[in-house]
C-alpha positions as CSV (number, residue, x, y, z in Angstrom):
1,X,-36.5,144.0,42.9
2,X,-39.8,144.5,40.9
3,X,-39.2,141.4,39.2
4,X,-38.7,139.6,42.3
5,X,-41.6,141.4,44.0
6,X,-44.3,140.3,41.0
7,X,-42.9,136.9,41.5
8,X,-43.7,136.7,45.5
9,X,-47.4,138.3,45.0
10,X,-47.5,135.2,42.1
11,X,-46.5,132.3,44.8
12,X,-49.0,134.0,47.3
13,X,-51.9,134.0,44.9
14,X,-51.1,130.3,43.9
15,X,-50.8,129.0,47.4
16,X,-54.0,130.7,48.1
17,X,-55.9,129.6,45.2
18,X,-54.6,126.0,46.2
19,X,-55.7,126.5,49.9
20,X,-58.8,127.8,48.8
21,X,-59.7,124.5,46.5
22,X,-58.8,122.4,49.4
23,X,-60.0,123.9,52.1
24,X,-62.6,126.8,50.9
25,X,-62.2,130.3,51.0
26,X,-62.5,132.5,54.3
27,X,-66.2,133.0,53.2
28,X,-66.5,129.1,53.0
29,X,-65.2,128.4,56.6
30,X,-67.3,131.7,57.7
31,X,-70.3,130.3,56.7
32,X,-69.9,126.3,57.8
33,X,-69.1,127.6,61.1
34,X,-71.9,129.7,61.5
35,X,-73.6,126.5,60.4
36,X,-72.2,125.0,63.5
37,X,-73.3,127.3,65.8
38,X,-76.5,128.1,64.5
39,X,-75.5,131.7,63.9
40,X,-77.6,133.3,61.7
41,X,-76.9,136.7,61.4
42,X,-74.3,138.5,59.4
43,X,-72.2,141.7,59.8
44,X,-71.0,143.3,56.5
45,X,-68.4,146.1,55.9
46,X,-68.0,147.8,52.5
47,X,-66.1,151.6,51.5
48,X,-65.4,150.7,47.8
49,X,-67.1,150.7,44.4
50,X,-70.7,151.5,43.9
51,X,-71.2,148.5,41.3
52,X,-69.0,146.2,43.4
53,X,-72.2,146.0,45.6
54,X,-74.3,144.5,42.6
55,X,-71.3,142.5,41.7
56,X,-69.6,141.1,44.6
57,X,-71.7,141.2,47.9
58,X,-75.6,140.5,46.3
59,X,-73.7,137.0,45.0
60,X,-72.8,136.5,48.8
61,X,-75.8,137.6,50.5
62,X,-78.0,135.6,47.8
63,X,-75.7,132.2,48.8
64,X,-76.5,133.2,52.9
65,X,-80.1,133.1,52.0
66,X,-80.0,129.9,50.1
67,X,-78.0,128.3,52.9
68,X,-79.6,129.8,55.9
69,X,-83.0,130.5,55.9
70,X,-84.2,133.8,57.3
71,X,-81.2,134.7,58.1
72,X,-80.5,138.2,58.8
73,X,-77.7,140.5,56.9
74,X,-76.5,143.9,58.5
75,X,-74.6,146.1,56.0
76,X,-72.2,149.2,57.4
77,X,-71.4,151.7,54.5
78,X,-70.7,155.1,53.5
79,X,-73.7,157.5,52.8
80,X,-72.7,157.3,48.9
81,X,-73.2,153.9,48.7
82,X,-76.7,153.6,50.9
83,X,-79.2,153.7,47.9
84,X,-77.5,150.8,46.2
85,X,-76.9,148.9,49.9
86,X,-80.9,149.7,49.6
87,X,-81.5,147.5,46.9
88,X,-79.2,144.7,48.1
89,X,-82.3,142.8,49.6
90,X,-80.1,143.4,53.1
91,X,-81.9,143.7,56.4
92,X,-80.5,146.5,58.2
93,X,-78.1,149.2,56.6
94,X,-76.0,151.6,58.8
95,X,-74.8,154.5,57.3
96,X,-71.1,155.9,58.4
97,X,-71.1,160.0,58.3
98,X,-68.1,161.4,56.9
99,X,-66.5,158.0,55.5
100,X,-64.1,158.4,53.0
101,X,-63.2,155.4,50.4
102,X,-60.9,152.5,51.4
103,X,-60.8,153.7,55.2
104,X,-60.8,150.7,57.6
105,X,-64.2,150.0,58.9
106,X,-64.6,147.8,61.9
107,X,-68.5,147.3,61.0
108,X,-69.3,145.3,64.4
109,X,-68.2,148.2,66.4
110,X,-70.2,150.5,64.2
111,X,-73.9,148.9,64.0
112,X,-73.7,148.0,67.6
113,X,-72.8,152.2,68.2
114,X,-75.9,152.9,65.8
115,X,-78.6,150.9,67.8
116,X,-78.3,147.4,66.1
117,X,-78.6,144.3,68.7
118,X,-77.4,141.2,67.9
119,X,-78.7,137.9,69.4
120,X,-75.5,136.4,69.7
121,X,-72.0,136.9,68.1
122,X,-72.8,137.4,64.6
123,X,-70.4,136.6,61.5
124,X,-68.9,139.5,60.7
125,X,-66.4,140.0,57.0
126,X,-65.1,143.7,57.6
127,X,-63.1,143.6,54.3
128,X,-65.0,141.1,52.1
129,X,-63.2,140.2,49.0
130,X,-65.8,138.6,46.6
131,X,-63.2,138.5,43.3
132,X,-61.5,135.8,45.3
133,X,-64.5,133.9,46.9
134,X,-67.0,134.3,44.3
135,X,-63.9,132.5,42.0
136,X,-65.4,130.6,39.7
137,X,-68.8,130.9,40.9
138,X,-70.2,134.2,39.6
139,X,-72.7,132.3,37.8
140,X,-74.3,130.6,40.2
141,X,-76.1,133.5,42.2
142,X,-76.4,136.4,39.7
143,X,-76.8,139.7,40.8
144,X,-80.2,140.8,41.2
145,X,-81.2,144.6,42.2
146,X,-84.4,144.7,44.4
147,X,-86.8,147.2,42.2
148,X,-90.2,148.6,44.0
149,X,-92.8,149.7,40.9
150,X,-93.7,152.8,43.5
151,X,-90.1,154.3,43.4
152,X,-90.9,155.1,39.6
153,X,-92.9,158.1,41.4
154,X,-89.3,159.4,41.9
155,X,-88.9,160.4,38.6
156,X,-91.8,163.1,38.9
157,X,-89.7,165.3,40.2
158,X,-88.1,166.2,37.1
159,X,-89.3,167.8,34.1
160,X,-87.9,166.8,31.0
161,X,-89.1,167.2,27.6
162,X,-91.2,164.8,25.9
163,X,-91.7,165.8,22.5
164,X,-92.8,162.2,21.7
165,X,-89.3,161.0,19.9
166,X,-86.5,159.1,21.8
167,X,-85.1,159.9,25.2
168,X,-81.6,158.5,25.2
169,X,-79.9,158.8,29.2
170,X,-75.9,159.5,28.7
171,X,-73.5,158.8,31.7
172,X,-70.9,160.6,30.1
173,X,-68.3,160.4,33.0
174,X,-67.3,157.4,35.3
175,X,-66.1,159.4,38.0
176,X,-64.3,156.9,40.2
177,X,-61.3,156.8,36.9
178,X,-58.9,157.6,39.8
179,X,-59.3,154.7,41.6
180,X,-57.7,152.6,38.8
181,X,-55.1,151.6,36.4
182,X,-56.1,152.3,33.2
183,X,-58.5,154.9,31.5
184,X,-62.0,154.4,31.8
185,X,-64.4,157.4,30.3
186,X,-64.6,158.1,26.3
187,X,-63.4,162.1,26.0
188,X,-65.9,164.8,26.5
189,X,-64.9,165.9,22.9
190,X,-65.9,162.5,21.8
191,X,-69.9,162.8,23.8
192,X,-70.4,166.4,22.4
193,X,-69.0,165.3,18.7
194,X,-71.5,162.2,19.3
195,X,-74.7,164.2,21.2
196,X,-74.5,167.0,18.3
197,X,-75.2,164.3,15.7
198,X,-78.8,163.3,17.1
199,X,-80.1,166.7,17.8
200,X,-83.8,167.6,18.1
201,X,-84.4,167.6,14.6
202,X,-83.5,163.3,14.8
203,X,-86.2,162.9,17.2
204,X,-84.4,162.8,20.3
205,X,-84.0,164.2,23.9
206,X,-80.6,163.5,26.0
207,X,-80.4,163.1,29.6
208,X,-77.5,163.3,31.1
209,X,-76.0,161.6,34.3
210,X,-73.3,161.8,37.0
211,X,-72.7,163.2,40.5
212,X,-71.6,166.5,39.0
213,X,-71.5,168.4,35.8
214,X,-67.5,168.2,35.1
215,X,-67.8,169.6,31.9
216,X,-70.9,171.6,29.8
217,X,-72.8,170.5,27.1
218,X,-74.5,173.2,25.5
219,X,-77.6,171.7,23.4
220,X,-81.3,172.3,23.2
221,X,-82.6,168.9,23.4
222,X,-79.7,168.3,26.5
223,X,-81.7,167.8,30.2
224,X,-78.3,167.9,32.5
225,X,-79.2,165.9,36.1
226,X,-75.9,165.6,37.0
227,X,-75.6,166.3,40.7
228,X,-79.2,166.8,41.1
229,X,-80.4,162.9,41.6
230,X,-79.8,160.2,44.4
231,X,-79.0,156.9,42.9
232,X,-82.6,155.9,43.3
233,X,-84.3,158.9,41.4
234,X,-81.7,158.4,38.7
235,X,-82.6,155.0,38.0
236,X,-86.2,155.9,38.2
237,X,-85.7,158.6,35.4
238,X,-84.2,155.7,33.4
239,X,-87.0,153.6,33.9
240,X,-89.7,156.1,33.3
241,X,-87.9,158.4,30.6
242,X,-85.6,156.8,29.0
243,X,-85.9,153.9,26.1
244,X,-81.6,153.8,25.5
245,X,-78.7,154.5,28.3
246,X,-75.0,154.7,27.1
247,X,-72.8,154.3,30.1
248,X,-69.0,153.5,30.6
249,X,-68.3,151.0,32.9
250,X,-69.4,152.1,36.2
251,X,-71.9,151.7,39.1
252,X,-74.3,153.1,37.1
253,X,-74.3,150.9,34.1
254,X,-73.8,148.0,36.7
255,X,-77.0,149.4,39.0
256,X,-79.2,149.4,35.4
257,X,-78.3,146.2,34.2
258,X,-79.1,144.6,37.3
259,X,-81.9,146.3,38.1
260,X,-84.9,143.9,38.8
261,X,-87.9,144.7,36.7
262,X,-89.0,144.0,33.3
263,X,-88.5,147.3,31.0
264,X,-87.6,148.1,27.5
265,X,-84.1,149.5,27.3
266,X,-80.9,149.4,25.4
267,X,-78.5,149.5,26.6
268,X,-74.8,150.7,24.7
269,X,-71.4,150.6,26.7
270,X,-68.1,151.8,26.3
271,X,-64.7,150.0,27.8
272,X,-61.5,149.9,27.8
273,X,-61.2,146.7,29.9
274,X,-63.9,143.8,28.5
275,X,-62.3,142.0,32.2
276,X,-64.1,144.0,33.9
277,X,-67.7,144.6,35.7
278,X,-70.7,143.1,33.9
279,X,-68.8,141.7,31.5
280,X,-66.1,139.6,33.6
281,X,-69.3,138.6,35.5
282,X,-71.0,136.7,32.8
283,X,-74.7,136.7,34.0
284,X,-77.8,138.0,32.1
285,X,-79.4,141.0,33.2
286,X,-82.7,140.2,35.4
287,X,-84.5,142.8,32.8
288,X,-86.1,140.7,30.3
289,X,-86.6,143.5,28.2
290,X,-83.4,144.5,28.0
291,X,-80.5,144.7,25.4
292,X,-77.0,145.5,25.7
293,X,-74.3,146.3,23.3
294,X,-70.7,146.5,24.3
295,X,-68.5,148.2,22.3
296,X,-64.4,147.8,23.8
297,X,-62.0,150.0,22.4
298,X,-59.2,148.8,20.9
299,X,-56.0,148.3,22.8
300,X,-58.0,148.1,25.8
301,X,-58.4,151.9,25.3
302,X,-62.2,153.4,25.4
303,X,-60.4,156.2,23.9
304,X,-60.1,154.5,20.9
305,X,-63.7,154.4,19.9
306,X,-64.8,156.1,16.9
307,X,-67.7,158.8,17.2
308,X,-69.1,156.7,13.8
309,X,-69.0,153.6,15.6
310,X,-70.9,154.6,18.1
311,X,-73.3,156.5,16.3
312,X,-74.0,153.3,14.5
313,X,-75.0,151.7,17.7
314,X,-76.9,154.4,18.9
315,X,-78.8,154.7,15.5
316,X,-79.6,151.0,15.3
317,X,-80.8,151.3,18.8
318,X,-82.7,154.3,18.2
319,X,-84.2,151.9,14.9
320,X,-85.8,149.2,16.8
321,X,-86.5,151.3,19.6
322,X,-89.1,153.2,17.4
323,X,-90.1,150.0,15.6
324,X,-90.9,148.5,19.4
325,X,-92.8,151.7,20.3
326,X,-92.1,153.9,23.7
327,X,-91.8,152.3,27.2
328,X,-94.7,151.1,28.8
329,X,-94.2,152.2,32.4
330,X,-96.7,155.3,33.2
331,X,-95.3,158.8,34.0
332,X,-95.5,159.2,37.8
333,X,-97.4,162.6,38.2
């Protein structure tokens, strides 16, 4: 029954990858018929990933712009996800209290409950799917994340040590792992083994990252922000503070690399799954300045990753980081 199941889903994805080569996808036909009509505004639902917003829907919202002129985009979302909606270069975004992840979202019904008119009958994609219509095409309209120079001011509110060496930002936990197939955070065993070989004494400070401190790291050059930033004072900190960010695949990594801006940073990742996020979408990071390492376990297994390997990395990085000098962006406050 499995067998014959898997061989279904295949005959369904063919027919639609033919029907979608002949005809376009839904996302196609949306946006010639708005074409028709002169419809210019667009209603968008999303209650999934965090980096799927730099990923999928910027892509879709950059090839509304292209094709329709000030146009105007409307995205509904849960609160989670409103700092990174924020940066979407969208023009309104409604925020859905008490949301939780994959719930169906009728996103018409919501703005219009929240105050937002519409001229006429907008276009409205309540569950977009961008890995199918962005097929092909993730290249054309890279994902670009909106950066004001005056949010850097959000990282004042922090005090972190600056002793003059390197400040290296760690997001040491993915924190959506459940929501997926295969295993994507390197073991806490693996960070402390890793933090505990660049203490103070090597010239560097860690920050670490995350929506809530899972697990303790004890160390005296260690500055723990988990669940004390929003997504925008977090990436401020890594703008001002920070000179090298290790990351897993996640919203965060996805949210930095994306991140419009020219800044010094490298940047070192972890994965199980090279198929995935930045890497399966192929596009250069908007950040001039910025380098990025991936290291992919083996066996598609993060896990797998050797604390020597990536102290390698991190050492190298730490190198030419000190070679290049520290970040040029002034400290806010």
């Amino acid at each position: 029954m499995r067998l014959r199941t898997r061989g279904l889903f295949s005959i369904r994805r063919l027919r639609r990858a033919v029907a979608d080569r002949l005809y376009g996808t839904p996302f196609d036909r949306a946006l010639a018929l708005a074409e028709r009509s002169g419809q210019r505004e667009f209603v968008f639902g999303w209650n999934r990933g965090l980096g799927d917003i730099a990923l999928g829907l910027v892509p879709l919202f950059a090839r509304i712009r292209a094709r329709f002129p000030g146009s105007r985009i409307v995205l509904v979302t849960r609160p989670d996800l409103a700092d990174m909606a924020a940066l979407a270069a969208v023009d309104d975004v409604v925020v859905v209290a008490g949301l939780a992840r994959d719930q169906p979202l009728d996103p018409l019904r919501v703005a219009r409950a929240q105050g937002i008119a519409f001229q006429g009958a907008p276009a409205v994609f309540a569950d977009p799917d961008p890995t199918r219509w962005l097929d092909g095409k993730r290249t054309t309209f890279p994902p670009r994340l909106a950066w004001s120079p005056s949010l850097d001011a959000l990282a004042a509110r922090f005090e972190i040590a600056d002793r003059g060496g390197i400040i290296i930002g760690a997001h040491v936990n993915s924190e959506t792992a459940q929501y997926y197939g295969y295993i994507k955070d390197w073991p806490d065993a693996s960070w402390r083994e890793l933090i505990a070989r660049f203490p103070a004494e090597r010239g560097v400070h860690w920050i670490l990252f995350g929506n809530a401190p899972s697990s303790s790291f004890d160390c005296a050059n260690v500055t723990d922000l988990r669940g004390r930033t929003t997504l925008l004072e977090l990436l401020a900190v890594v703008r001002v503070r920070c000179r090298i960010l290790l990351a897993p695949d996640s919203g965060i990594l996805t949210a930095v690399y994306y991140l419009d801006g020219e800044q010094p940073l490298d940047v070192i990742s972890l994965w199980s799954d090279p198929r995935q996020g930045i890497l399966k979408q192929g596009c250069v990071s908007p950040n001039p300045a910025l380098h990025h390492q991936a290291l992919v376990g083996d066996r598609d297994d993060v896990r797998s990753l050797r604390v020597a390997e990536v102290e390698d990395a991190l050492a190298a990085g730490i190198a030419a980081a000190a070679r290049q000098g520290a970040p040029e962006v002034a400290h806010a406050g």
